[in-house]
Steps between C-alpha positions, in 0.01 A plus 500: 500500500854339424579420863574078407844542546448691854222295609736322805700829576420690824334831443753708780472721749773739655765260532390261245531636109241270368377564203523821232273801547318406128391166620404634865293721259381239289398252775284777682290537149506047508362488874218722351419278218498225672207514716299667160308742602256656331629840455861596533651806581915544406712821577811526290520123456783569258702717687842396540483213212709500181324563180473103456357396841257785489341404180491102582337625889262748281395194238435264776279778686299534124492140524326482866248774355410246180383292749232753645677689764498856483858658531561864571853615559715821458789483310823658519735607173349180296689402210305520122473141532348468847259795474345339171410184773240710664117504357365858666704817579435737821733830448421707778720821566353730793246251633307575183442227201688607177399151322348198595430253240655211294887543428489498158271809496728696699735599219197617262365712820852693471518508161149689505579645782778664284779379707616153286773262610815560324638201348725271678408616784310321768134573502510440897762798515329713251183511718670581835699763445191682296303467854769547735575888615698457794794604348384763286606790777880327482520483132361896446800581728743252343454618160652833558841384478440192271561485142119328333639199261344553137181357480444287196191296594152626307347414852696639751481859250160511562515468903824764475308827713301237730570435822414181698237609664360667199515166299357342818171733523430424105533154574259517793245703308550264207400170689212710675298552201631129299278194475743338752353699817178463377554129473655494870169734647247229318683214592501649890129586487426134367675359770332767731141431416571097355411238761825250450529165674716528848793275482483264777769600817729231535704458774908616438615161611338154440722346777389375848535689783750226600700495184539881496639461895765233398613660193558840641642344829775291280543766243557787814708235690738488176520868448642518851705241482650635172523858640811525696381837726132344542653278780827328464704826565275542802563177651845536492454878633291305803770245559779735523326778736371170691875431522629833633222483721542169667878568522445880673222343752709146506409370824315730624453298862244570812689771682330841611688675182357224273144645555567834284716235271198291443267751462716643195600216334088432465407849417768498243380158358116605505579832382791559253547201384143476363545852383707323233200367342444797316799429318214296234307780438673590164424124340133513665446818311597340143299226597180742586570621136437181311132429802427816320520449153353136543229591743354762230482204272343310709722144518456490893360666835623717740470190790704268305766722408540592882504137565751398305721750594484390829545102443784582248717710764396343783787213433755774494385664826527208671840447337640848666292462861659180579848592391483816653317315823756221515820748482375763730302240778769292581831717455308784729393123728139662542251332676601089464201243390403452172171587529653868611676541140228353307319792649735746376511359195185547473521855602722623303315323186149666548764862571605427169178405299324781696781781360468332160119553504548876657677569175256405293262651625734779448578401120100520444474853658840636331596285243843716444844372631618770661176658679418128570857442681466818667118429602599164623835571689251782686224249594763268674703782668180584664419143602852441641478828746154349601597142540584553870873481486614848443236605759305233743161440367321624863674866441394540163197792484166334513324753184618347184841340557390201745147515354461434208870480394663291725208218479500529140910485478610127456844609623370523872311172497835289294703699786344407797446153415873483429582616816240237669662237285857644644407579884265311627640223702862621515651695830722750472763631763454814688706801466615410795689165630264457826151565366304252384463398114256669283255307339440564148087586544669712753700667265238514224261697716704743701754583278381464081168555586303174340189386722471118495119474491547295143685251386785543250276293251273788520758742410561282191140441417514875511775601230315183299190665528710855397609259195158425328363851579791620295418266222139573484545879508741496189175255366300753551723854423531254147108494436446835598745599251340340207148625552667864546734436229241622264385828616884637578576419155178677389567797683881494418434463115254790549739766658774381256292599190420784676839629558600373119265751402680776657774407288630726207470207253119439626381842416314553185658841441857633503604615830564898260249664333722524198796370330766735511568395871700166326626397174330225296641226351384165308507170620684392175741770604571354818670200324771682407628605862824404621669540846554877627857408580626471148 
C-alpha cells in the first residue's frame, strides 16, 4: 500500500496532524487485508487518491483476489487504467441492472446497444453518463440559453435527439433480452437448487481471550495517553477547580457556620466536580466508532472490549481522584486521619468511574455528540437535585423520587458517606456561646437529614455496586443492539426503497403524458454547455 516510509508516524487526531488523508485511506483498505477474509466488501476505496496511488491500491486489491478472495467494490471516477484492473462490471442506474458481466464485454454491449464509446474517451465515463438521468431536467432548462458546440463525432450524431433516460431504457431493455441475464438467472437457479459445500465458520480472531484483553487494554491506554482532551486536559481542569475550591473553603474549621460550609464544599466535590467527567464523552464516542467497525468483523467480544476500557483508564482516574483528594482534603482540613482521606479518595474515584460508565451507557443509546452531551448533562442534573443536598433526603416525595430514584442515584450514597467520613466524630459549636457543642451524628440527623443505621462503607459498597450495574447494562444495551441490528436495517432498507420509488427518476413513465410540456435534448448535446453567466 506504499505506507514504508510512514510506517513509525502517528496517525493524528484533532490536535495531532498525523498522517495525509490518502494514506488514512489506504491503511483502512490494509487493516482489511490483513486479517484475509474471505469476501471483501470496499466503498470508494479510491476516493481521495491521485491517479498513481489509486491504480497501485486497485492492483494490489486484483492481487488479493488472484489469491481466491472475492472482491466487490464501487468505484468512483476510475481512471482508463484502473477500470481495465477489474474482471466483472455491475452498472446499475435506478436500482435496476444495465450490465453485469466481464469488462471487456461491456464496450461490445454499447456498441450493439447502438450507443459506442467514442474514442479517447474513457469507457468508465462513456457508460455513466448513458445511465445517469439526474440531470437531464437541468440540462433541458440549461440549453435554452446555451449555444450546442458542433458535433463532429459519428457516435455522439447518432445519440443527438436522445435523452438520458431514453438511452438508459434501451440499455435496460437491451441487457433484458442478452445472453448476459440469461447467464446471471441460470447461474442463480444453479446455485438455488445446487447443494454446495458450507464453508466452515471460523472464529474472527484466533487470539486468546487473554491476549485480546492485553492488547486492547495497552492499545486503549495509548490512545488516551496520546489524546490530549481524553484525560490530560481534564486532570489539569480537576487540579485547578480543586484549587479554587480548597482556597474558597480554606480552613473551613468546627464552628456552628462551618456546618453549611462543610456541607457545600462536599456537595460541590460529589456533585460538580464529577459532573466534569462528561467532559470524555467526545473521545469515548470516536472510540465506540472503531468497537463498531471491529466488532462486525469479529476480532474481539463485547466483554473484553468493556474490560479493557476500564483497566486502561482506570490509571488515569486514579491520577485525578488523588490530586483532586489531596488539594481539596487538606487545604479545606476535613476530617484528619488517613484512613478518613483514603476514604474520599476512594469516593470520589468510584463518582468518577460511575459518571464515565453513565455516559456510555449513554454513547450506546445515542451515539451522537450533541444529543449524547445533552442526554448525559440531563441524567446528572437529575441525580444532583436528588442526591440529598439541594433538598434533605427525608423530605423528598416517597412515589418515584426517593423510590426508585434516590436508591438508584449514586450521588446520594457517595454524598452521605462523605459527610459520615466528614462528621462523624467531630463537635461543632453552637450558635450560641453557652450551649453545649453539637456532635456531628447530631448534626447529620437533625439537620442534613442522613440516618446512621449503616456504615459509611456501606454507602461506598453502594455507589461500587451503582459502578458494575452501569457496566453490565452498557454490556447488555451492546448485545441487544447487535441481535436488533438486523431487523432495523431490514426494515429501514425497506421503507427507503419504498420512498426511492416515489421518486421522479424511479418511475417508468414521464411524469407528462406528452412531450411538448419540455424540450428535448441529447446527451451528446449536453457536452457542449457552458456556464449561464457568460
Amino acid at each position: 500500500m506504499g505506507l514504508e516510509e510512514c510506517a513509525d508516524h502517528l496517525i493524528g487526531n484533532w490536535h495531532l496532524r498525523g498522517i495525509s488523508g490518502g494514506e488514512k485511506k489506504r491503511l483502512s483498505i490494509a487493516l482489511e487485508i490483513i486479517t484475509q477474509p474471505r469476501l471483501l466488501f470496499l466503498d470508494e476505496p479510491t476516493s481521495g487518491l491521485d491517479s498513481a496511488s489509486a491504480f497501485f491500491v486497485v492492483q494490489a486489491l486484483k492481487n488479493v483476489a488472484r489469491s481466491g478472495r472475492t472482491i466487490i467494490s464501487s468505484i468512483h471516477q476510475p481512471s482508463s487504467e484502473v477500470f481495465s484492473l477489474f474482471d466483472d462490471l455491475l452498472l446499475l442506474s435506478n436500482g435496476e441492472t444495465i450490465y453485469f458481466g466481464e469488462v471487456e464485454s461491456a464496450l461490445e454491449f454499447f456498441a450493439e446497444a447502438g450507443f459506442p464509446c467514442p474514442r479517447k474517451r474513457n469507457p468508465s465515463d462513456h457508460f455513466l453518463r448513458c445511465v445517469n438521468s439526474d440531470f437531464d431536467d437541468v440540462n433541458n432548462t440549461l440549453m435554452g440559453s446555451q449555444r450546442m458546440r458542433e458535433i463532429n463525432d459519428a457516435s455522439d450524431r447518432k445519440i443527438i435527439n436522445l435523452t438520458t433516460a431514453e438511452i438508459r431504457a434501451r440499455l435496460l431493455m437491451k441487457y433484458r433480452n442478452s445472453k448476459l441475464a440469461a447467464r446471471v438467472k441460470a447461474r442463480i437457479k444453479e446455485f438455488s437448487t445446487t447443494e454446495v459445500p458450507v464453508l466452515e465458520k471460523t472464529r474472527g480472531s484466533q487470539a486468546t481471550w487473554l491476549k485480546q484483553l492485553s492488547t486492547l487494554t495497552k492499545r486503549s491506554f495509548t490512545n488516551m495517553s496520546r489524546d490530549f482532551g481524553y484525560y490530560w486536559l481534564r486532570i489539569i481542569v480537576f487540579i485547578t477547580v480543586s484549587t479554587c475550591v480548597g482556597s474558597v473553603f480554606h480552613n473551613v474549621g468546627s464552628n456552628y457556620h462551618a456546618i453549611l460550609a462543610r456541607g457545600a464544599c462536599g456537595g460541590f466535590i460529589s456533585g460538580f466536580m464529577t459532573f466534569m467527567t462528561i467532559g470524555g464523552f467526545p473521545s469515548f464516542i470516536e472510540e465506540m466508532k472503531v468497537f463498531y467497525k471491529e466488532r462486525l468483523n469479529g476480532h474481539y467480544g463485547v466483554g473484553v472490549f468493556i474490560l479493557s476500557n476500564f483497566l486502561s483508564s482506570f490509571p488515569f482516574l486514579i491520577v485525578i481522584s488523588l490530586s483532586s483528594a489531596s488539594i481539596t482534603y487538606f487545604m479545606v482540613k476535613f476530617h484528619p486521619g488517613i484512613f478518613h482521606f483514603v476514604y474520599a479518595a476512594l469516593d470520589l474515584l468510584l463518582s468518577i468511574a460511575v459518571i464515565e460508565s453513565c455516559m456510555m451507557v449513554v454513547a450506546a443509546v445515542v451515539p451522537n455528540f450533541m444529543m449524547g452531551v445533552i442526554l448525559g448533562a440531563g441524567l446528572i442534573g437529575i441525580m444532583m437535585a436528588t442526591a440529598g443536598f439541594f433538598r434533605l433526603l427525608p423530605e423528598l416525595p416517597k412515589i418515584f423520587w426517593t423510590y426508585p430514584v434516590s436508591y438508584i442515584n449514586y450521588m446520594s450514597w457517595a454524598l452521605q458517606g462523605a459527610y459520615k467520613n466528614d462528621m462523624i466524630g467531630i463537635e461543632f459549636d453552637s450558635l450560641y456561646p453557652d450551649q453545649p457543642k453539637l456532635k456531628g451524628e447530631e448534626v447529620l440527623t437533625s439537620m442534613i437529614g442522613i440516618t446512621l443505621d449503616h456504615s459509611k462503607w456501606w454507602d461506598l459498597a453502594a455507589v461500587a455496586a451503582i459502578l458494575v450495574a452501569y457496566r453490565l447494562l452498557f454490556f447488555f444495551i451492546l448485545k441487544l443492539k447487535e441481535r436488533a441490528m438486523p431487523i432495523f436495517r431490514t426494515y429501514y432498507a425497506k421503507r427507503t426503497l419504498h420512498n426511492l420509488k416515489q421518486r421522479p427518476s424511479f418511475r417508468k413513465t414521464p411524469p407528462f403524458s406528452s412531450k411538448r410540456h419540455y424540450t428535448v435534448h441529447s446527451l451528446s448535446s449536453q457536452e457542449g454547455l457552458n456556464s449561464p453567466l457568460n
